[in-house]
PyMOL CGO cylinders between C-alpha atoms (Angstrom):
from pymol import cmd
from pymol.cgo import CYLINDER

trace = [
    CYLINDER, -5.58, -8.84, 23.85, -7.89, -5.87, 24.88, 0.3, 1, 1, 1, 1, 1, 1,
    CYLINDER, -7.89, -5.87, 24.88, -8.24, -3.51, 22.52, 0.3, 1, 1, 1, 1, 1, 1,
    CYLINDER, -8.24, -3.51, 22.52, -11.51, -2.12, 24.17, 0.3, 1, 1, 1, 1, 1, 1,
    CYLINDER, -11.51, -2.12, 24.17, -12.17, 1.92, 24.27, 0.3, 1, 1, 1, 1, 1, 1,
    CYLINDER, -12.17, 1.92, 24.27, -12.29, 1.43, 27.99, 0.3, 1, 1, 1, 1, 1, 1,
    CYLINDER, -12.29, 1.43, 27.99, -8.71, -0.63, 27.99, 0.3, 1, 1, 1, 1, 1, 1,
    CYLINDER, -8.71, -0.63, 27.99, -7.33, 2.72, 25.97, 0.3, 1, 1, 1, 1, 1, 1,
    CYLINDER, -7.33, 2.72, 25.97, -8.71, 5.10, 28.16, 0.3, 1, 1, 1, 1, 1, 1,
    CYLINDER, -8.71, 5.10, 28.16, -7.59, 3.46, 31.04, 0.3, 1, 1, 1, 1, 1, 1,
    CYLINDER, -7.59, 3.46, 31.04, -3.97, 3.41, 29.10, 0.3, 1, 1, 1, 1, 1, 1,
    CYLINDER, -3.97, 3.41, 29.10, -4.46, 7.61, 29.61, 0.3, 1, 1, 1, 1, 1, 1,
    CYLINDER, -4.46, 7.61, 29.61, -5.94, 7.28, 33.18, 0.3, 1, 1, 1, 1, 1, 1,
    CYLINDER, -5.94, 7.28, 33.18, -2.65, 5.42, 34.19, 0.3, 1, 1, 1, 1, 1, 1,
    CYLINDER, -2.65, 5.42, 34.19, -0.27, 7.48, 31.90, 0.3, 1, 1, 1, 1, 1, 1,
    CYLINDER, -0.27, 7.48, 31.90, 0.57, 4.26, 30.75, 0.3, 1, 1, 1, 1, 1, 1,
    CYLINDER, 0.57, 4.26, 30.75, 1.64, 5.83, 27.39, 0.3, 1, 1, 1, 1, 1, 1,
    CYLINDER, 1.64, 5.83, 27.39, 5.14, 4.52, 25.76, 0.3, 1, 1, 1, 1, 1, 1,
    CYLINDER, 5.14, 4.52, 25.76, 4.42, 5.47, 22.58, 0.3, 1, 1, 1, 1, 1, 1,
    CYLINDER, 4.42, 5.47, 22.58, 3.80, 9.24, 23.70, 0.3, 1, 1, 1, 1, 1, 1,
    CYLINDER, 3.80, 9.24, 23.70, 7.32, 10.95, 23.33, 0.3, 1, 1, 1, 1, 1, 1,
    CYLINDER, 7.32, 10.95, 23.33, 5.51, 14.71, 24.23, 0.3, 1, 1, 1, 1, 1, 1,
    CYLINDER, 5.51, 14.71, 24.23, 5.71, 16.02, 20.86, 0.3, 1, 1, 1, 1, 1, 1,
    CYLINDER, 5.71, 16.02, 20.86, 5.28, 15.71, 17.82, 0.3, 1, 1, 1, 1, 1, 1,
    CYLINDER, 5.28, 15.71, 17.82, 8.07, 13.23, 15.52, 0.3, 1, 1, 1, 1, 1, 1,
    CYLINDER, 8.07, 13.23, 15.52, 10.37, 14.93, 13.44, 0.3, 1, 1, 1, 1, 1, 1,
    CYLINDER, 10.37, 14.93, 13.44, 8.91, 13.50, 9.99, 0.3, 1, 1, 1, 1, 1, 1,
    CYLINDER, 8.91, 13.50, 9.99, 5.32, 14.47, 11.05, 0.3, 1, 1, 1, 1, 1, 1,
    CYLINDER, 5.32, 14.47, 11.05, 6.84, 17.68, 11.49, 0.3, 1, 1, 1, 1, 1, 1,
    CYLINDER, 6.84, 17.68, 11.49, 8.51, 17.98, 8.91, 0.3, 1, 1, 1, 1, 1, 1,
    CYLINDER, 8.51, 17.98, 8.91, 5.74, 16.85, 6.48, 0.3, 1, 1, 1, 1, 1, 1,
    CYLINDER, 5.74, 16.85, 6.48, 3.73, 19.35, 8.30, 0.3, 1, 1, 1, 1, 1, 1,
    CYLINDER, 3.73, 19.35, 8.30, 6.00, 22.31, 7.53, 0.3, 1, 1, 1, 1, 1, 1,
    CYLINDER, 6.00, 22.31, 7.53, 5.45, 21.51, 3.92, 0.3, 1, 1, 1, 1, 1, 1,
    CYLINDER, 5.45, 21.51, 3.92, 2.33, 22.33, 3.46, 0.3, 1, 1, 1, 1, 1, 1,
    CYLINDER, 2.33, 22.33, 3.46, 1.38, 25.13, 1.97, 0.3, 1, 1, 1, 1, 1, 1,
    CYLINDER, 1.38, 25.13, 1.97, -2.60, 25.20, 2.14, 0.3, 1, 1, 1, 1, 1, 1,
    CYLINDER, -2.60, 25.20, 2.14, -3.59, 26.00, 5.71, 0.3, 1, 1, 1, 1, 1, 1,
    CYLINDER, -3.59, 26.00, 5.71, -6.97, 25.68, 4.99, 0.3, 1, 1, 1, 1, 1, 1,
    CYLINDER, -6.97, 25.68, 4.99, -7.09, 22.23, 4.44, 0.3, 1, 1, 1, 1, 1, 1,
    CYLINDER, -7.09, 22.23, 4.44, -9.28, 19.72, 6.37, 0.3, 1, 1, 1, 1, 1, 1,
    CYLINDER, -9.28, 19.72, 6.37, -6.83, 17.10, 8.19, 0.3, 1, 1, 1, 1, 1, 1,
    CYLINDER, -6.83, 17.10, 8.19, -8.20, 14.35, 10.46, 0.3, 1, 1, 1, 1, 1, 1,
    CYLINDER, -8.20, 14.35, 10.46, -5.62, 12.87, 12.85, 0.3, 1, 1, 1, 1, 1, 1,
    CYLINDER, -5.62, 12.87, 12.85, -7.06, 9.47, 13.53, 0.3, 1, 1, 1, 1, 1, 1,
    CYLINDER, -7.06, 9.47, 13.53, -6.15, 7.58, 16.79, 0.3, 1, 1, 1, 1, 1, 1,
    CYLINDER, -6.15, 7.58, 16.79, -4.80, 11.34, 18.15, 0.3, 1, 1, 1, 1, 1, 1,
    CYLINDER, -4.80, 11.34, 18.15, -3.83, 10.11, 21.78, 0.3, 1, 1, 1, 1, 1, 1,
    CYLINDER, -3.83, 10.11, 21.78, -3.01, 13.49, 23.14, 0.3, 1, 1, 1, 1, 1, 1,
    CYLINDER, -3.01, 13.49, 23.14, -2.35, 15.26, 19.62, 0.3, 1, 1, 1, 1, 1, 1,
    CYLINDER, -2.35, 15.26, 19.62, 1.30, 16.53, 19.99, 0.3, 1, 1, 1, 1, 1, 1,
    CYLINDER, 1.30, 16.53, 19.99, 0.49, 16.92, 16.00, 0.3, 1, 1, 1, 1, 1, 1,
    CYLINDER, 0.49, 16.92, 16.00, -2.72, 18.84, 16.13, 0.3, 1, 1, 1, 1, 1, 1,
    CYLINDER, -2.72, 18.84, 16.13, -0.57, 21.16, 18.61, 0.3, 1, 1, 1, 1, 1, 1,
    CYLINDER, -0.57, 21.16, 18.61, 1.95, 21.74, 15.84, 0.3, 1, 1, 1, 1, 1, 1,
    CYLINDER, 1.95, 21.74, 15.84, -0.80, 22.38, 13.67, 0.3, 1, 1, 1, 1, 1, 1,
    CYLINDER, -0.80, 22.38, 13.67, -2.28, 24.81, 15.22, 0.3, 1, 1, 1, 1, 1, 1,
    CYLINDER, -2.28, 24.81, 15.22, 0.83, 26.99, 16.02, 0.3, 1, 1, 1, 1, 1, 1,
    CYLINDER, 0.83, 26.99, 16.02, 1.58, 26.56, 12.71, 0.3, 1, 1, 1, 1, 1, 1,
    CYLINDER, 1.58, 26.56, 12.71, -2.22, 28.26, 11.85, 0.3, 1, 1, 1, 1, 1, 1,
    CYLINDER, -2.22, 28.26, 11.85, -3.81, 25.04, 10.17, 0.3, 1, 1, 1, 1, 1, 1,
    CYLINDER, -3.81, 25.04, 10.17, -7.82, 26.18, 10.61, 0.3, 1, 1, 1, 1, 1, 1,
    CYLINDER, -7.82, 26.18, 10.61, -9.59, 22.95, 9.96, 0.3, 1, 1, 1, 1, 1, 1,
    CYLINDER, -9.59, 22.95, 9.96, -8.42, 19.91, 12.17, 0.3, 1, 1, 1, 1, 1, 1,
    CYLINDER, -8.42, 19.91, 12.17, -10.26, 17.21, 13.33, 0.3, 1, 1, 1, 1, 1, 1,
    CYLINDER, -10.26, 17.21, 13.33, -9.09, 14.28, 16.32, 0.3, 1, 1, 1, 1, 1, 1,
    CYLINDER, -9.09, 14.28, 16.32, -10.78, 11.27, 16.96, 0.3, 1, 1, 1, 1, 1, 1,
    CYLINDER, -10.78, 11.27, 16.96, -9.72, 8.53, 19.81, 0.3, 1, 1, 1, 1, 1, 1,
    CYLINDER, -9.72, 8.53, 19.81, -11.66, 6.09, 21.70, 0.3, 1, 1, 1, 1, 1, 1,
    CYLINDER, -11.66, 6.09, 21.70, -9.87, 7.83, 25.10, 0.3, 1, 1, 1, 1, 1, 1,
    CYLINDER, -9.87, 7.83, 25.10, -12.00, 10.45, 26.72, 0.3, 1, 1, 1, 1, 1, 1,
    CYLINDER, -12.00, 10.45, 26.72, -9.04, 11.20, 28.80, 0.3, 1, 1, 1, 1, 1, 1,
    CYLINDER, -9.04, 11.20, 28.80, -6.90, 11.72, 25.62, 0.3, 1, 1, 1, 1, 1, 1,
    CYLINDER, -6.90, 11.72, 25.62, -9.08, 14.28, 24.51, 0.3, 1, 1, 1, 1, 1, 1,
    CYLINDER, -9.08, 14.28, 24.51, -10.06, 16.04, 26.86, 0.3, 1, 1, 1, 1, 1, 1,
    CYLINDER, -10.06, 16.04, 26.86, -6.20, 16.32, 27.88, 0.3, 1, 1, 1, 1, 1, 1,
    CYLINDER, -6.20, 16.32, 27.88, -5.46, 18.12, 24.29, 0.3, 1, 1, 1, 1, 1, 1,
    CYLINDER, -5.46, 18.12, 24.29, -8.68, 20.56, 25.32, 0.3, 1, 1, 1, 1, 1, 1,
    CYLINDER, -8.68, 20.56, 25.32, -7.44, 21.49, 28.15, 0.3, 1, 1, 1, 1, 1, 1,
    CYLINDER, -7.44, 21.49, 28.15, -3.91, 22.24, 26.62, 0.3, 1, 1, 1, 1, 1, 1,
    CYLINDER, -3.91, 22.24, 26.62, -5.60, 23.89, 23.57, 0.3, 1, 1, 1, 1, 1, 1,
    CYLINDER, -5.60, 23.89, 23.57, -8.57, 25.45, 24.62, 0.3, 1, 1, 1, 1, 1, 1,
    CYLINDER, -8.57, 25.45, 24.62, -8.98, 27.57, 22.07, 0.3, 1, 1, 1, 1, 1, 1,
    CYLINDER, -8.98, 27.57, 22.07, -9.36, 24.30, 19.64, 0.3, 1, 1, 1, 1, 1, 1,
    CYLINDER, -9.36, 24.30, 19.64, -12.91, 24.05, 18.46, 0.3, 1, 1, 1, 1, 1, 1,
    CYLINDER, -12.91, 24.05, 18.46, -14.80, 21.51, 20.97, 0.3, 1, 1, 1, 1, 1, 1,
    CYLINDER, -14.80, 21.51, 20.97, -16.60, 19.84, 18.68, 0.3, 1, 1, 1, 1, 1, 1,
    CYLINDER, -16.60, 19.84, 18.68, -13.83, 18.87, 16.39, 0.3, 1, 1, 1, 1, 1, 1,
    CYLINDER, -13.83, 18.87, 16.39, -12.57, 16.71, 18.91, 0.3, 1, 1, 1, 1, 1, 1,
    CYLINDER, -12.57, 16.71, 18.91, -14.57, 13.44, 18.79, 0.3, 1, 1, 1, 1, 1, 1,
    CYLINDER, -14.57, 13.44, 18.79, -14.45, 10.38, 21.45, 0.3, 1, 1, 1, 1, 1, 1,
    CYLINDER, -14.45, 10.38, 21.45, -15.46, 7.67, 19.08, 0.3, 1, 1, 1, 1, 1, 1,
    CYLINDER, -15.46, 7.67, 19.08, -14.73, 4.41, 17.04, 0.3, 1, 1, 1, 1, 1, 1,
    CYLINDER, -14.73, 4.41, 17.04, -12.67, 6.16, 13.85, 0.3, 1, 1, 1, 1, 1, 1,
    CYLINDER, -12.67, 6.16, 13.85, -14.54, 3.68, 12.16, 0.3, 1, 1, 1, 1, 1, 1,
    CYLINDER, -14.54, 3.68, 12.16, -17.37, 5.06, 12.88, 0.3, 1, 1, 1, 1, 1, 1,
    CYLINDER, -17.37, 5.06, 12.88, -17.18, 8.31, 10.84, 0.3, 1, 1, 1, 1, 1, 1,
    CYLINDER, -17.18, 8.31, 10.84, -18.29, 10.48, 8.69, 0.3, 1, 1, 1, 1, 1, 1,
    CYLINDER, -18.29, 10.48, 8.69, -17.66, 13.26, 6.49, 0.3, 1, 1, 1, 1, 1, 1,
    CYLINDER, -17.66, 13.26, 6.49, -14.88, 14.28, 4.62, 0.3, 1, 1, 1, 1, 1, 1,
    CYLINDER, -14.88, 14.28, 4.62, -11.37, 15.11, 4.71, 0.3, 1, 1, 1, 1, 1, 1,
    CYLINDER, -11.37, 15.11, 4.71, -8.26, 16.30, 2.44, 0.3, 1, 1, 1, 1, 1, 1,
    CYLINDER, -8.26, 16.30, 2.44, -5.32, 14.83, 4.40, 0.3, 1, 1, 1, 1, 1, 1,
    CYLINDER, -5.32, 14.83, 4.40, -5.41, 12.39, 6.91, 0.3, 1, 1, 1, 1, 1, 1,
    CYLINDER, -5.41, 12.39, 6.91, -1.89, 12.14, 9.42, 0.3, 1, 1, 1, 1, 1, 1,
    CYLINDER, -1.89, 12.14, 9.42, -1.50, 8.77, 10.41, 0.3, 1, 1, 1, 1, 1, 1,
    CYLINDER, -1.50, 8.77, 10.41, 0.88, 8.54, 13.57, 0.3, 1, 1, 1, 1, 1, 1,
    CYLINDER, 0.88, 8.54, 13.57, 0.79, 5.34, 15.70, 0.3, 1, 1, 1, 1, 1, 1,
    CYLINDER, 0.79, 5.34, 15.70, -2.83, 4.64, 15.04, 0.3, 1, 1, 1, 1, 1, 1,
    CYLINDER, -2.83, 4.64, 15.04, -2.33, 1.88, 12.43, 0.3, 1, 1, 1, 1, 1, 1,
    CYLINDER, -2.33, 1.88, 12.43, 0.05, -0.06, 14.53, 0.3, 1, 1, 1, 1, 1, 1,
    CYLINDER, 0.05, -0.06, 14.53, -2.40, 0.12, 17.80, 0.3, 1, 1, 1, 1, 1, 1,
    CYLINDER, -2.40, 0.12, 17.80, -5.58, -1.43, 15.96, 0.3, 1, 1, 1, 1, 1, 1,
    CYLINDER, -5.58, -1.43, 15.96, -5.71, -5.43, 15.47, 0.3, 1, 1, 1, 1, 1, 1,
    CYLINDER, -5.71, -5.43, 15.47, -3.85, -6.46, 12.14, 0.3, 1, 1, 1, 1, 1, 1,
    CYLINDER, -3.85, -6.46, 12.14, -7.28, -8.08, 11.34, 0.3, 1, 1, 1, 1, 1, 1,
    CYLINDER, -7.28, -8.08, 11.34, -8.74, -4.81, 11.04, 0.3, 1, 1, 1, 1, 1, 1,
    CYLINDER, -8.74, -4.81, 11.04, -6.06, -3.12, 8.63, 0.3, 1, 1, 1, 1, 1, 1,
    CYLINDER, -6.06, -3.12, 8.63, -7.95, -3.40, 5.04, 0.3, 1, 1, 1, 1, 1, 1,
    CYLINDER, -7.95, -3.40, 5.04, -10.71, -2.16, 7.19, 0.3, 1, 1, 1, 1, 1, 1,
    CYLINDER, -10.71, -2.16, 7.19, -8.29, 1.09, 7.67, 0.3, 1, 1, 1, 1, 1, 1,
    CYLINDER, -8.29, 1.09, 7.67, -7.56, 1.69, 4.10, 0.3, 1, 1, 1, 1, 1, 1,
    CYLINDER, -7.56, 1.69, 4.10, -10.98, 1.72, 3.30, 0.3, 1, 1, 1, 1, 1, 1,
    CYLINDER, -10.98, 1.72, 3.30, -12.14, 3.49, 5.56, 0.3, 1, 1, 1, 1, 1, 1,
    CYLINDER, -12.14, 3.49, 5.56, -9.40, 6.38, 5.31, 0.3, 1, 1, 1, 1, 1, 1,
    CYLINDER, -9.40, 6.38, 5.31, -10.56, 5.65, 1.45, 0.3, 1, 1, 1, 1, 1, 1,
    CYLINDER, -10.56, 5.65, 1.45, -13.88, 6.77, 2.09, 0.3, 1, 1, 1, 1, 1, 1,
    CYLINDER, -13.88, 6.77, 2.09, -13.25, 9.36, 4.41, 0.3, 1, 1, 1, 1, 1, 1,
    CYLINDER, -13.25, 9.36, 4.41, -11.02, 11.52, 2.16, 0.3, 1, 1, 1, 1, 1, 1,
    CYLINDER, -11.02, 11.52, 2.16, -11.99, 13.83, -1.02, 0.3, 1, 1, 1, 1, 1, 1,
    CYLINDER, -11.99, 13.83, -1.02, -10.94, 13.00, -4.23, 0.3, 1, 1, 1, 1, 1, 1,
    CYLINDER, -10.94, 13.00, -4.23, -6.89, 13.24, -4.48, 0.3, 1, 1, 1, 1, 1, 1,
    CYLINDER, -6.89, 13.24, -4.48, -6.67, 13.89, -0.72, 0.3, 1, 1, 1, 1, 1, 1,
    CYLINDER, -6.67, 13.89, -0.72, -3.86, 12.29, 0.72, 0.3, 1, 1, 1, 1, 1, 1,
    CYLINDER, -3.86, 12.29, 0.72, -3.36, 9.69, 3.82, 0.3, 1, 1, 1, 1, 1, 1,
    CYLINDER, -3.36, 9.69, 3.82, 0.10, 10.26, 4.67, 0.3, 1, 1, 1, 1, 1, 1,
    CYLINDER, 0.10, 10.26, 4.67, 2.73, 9.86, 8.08, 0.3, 1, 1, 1, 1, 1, 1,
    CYLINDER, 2.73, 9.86, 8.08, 4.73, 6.84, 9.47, 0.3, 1, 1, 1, 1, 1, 1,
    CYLINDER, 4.73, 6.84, 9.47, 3.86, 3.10, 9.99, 0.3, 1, 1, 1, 1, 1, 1,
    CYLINDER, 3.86, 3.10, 9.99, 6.21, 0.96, 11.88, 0.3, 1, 1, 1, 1, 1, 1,
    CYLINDER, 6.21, 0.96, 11.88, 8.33, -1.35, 10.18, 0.3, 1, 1, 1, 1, 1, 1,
    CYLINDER, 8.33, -1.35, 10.18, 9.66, -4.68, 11.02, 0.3, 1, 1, 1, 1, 1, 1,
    CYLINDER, 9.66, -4.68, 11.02, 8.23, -7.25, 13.10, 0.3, 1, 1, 1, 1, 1, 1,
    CYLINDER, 8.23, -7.25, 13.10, 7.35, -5.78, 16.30, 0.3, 1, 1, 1, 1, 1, 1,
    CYLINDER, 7.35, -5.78, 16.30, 4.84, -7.77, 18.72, 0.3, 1, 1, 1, 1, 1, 1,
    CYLINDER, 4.84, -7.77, 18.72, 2.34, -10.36, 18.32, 0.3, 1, 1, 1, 1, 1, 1,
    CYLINDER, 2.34, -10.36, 18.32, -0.06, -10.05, 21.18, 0.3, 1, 1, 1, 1, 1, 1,
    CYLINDER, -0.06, -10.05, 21.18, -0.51, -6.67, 21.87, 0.3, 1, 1, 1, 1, 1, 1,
    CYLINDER, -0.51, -6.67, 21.87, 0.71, -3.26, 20.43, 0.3, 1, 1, 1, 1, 1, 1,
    CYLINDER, 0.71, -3.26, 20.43, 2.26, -1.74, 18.59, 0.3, 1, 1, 1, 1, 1, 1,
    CYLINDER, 2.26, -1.74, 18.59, 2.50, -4.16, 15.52, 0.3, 1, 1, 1, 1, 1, 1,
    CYLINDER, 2.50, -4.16, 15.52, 4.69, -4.14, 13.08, 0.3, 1, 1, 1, 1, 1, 1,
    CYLINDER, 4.69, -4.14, 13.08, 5.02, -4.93, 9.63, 0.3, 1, 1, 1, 1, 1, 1,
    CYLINDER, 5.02, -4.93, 9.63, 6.57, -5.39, 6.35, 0.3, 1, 1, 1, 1, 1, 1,
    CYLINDER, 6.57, -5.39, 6.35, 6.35, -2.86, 3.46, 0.3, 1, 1, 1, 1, 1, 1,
    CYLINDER, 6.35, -2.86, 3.46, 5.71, -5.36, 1.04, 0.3, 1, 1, 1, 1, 1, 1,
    CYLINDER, 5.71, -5.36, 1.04, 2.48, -6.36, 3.47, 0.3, 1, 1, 1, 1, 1, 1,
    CYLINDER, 2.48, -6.36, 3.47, 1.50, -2.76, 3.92, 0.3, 1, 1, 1, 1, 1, 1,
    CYLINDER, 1.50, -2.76, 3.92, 1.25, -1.87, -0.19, 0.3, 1, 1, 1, 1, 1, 1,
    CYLINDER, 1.25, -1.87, -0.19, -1.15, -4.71, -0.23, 0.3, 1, 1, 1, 1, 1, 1,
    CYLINDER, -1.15, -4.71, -0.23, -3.98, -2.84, 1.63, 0.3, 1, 1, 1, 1, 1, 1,
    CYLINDER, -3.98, -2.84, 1.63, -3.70, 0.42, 0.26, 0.3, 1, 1, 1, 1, 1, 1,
    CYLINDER, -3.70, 0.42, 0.26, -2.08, -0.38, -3.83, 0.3, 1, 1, 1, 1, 1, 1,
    CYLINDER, -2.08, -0.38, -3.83, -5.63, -1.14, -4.91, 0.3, 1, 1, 1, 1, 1, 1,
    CYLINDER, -5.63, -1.14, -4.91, -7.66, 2.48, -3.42, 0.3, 1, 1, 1, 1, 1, 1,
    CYLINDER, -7.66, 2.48, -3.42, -4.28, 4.89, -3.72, 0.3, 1, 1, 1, 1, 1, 1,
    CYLINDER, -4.28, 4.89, -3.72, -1.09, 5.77, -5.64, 0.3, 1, 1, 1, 1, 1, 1,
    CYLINDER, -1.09, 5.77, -5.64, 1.84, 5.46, -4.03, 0.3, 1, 1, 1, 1, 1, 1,
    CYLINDER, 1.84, 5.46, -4.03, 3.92, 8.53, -3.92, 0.3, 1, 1, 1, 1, 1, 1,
    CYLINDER, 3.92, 8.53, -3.92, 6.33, 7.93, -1.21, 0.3, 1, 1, 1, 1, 1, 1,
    CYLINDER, 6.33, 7.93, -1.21, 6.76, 5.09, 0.50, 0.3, 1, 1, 1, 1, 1, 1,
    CYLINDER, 6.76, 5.09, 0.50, 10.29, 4.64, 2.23, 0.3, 1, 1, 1, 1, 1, 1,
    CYLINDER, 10.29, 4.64, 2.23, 12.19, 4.40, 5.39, 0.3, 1, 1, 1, 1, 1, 1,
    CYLINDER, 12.19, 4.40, 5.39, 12.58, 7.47, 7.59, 0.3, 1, 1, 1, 1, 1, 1,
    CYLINDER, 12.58, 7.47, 7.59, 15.73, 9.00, 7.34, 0.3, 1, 1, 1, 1, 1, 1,
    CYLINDER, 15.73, 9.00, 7.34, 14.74, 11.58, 10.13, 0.3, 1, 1, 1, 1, 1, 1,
    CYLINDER, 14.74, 11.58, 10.13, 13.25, 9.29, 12.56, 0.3, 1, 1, 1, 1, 1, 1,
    CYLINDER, 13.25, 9.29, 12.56, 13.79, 10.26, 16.12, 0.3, 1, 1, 1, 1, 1, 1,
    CYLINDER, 13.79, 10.26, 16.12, 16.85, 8.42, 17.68, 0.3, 1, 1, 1, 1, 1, 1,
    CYLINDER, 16.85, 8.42, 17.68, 14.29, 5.11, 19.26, 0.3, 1, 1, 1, 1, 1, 1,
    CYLINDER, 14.29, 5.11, 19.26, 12.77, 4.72, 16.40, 0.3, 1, 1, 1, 1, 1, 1,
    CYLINDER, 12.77, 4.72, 16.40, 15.76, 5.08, 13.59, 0.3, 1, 1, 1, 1, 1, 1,
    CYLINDER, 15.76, 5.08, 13.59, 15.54, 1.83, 11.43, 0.3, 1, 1, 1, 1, 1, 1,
    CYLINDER, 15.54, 1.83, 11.43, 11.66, 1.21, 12.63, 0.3, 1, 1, 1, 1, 1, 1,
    CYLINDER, 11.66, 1.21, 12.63, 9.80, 3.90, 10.75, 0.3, 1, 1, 1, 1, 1, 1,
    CYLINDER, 9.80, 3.90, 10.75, 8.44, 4.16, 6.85, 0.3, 1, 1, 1, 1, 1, 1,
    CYLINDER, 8.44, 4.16, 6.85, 7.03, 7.30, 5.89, 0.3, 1, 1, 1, 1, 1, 1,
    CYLINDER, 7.03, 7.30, 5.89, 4.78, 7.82, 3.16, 0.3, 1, 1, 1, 1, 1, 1,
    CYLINDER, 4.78, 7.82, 3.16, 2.03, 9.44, 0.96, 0.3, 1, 1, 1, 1, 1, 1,
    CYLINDER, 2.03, 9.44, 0.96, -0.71, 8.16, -0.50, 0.3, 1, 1, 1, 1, 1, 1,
    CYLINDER, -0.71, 8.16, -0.50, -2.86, 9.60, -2.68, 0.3, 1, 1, 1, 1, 1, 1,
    CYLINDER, -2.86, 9.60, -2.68, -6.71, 8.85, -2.74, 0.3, 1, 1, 1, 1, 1, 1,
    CYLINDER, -6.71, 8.85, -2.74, -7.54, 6.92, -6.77, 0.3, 1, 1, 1, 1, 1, 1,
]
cmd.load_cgo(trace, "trace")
């Protein structure tokens, strides 16, 4: 299983994208349409090409921040958003970060990094986010594939890595998932201790 930054970029090189569906989901949307405070500073983790940052940003969010190992990946959302802050958009190891952040949207990221490396998430996205700020969006649910991505999971297996660091205010399936994913999705909202 390679998992390498080259092996992702070369995903992008060869459009070999299935989890790309050109926009951004309905309950990212959705979540995004809630908030009130445009000010905020979100980091979307794993961004691929950022149909969410997009959204954002026609929606007048200020203070974004993308990270992804893919150089193509980025520089694909520049091109489509060049008025998006260049140095906001980082080609790096999201665990290698710094700084902080009030919200963190979590779409397909999770699922694409090695299971091994999933407490590693939570505290990272722990230490990454002001006090109260919130890591929130959609994991995939049920079991899904072994050897490669995306990978799946149970709720139950999820709570364990983030229970301990963050509260738990919503955690459920989707009921909005788009029509390929219905039955697959969990959306939720955690809340940094």
């Amino acid at each position: 299983m390679d998992l390498s930054k080259n092996n992702w970029n070369a995903r992008y090189l060869d459009n070999n994208t299935g989890w790309d569906i050109g926009y951004p989901s309905t309950p990212i949307k959705e979540y995004i349409d809630q908030i009130k405070d445009k000010n905020i500073k979100i980091l979307i983790p794993g961004c691929g090409n950022a149909h969410e940052a997009t959204y954002l940003l026609k929606k007048g969010f200020t203070n974004l921040y993308l990270v992804d190992f893919s150089s193509k990946a980025i520089n694909s959302f520049l091109e489509r958003n060049p008025e998006f802050p260049y140095k906001n958009a980082i080609c790096d190891d999201f665990f290698n970060l710094s700084g902080k952040f009030d919200l963190i949207l979590e779409q397909t990221f999770f699922c694409a990094l090695d299971p091994k490396l999933r407490a590693n998430y939570s505290a990272k996205s722990h230490e990454l986010l002001n006090n109260g700020g919130k890591l929130s969006g959609l994991f995939f649910y049920g079991k899904l594939y072994e050897n490669h991505p995306p990978f799946g999971g149970s709720q139950l297996e999820y709570e364990k890595y983030f229970e301990n660091s963050f509260n738990i205010k919503t955690f459920e399936k989707c009921y909005n998932s788009i029509d390929k994913r219905k039955g697959k999705e969990l959306f939720f909202i955690f809340e940094k201790k």
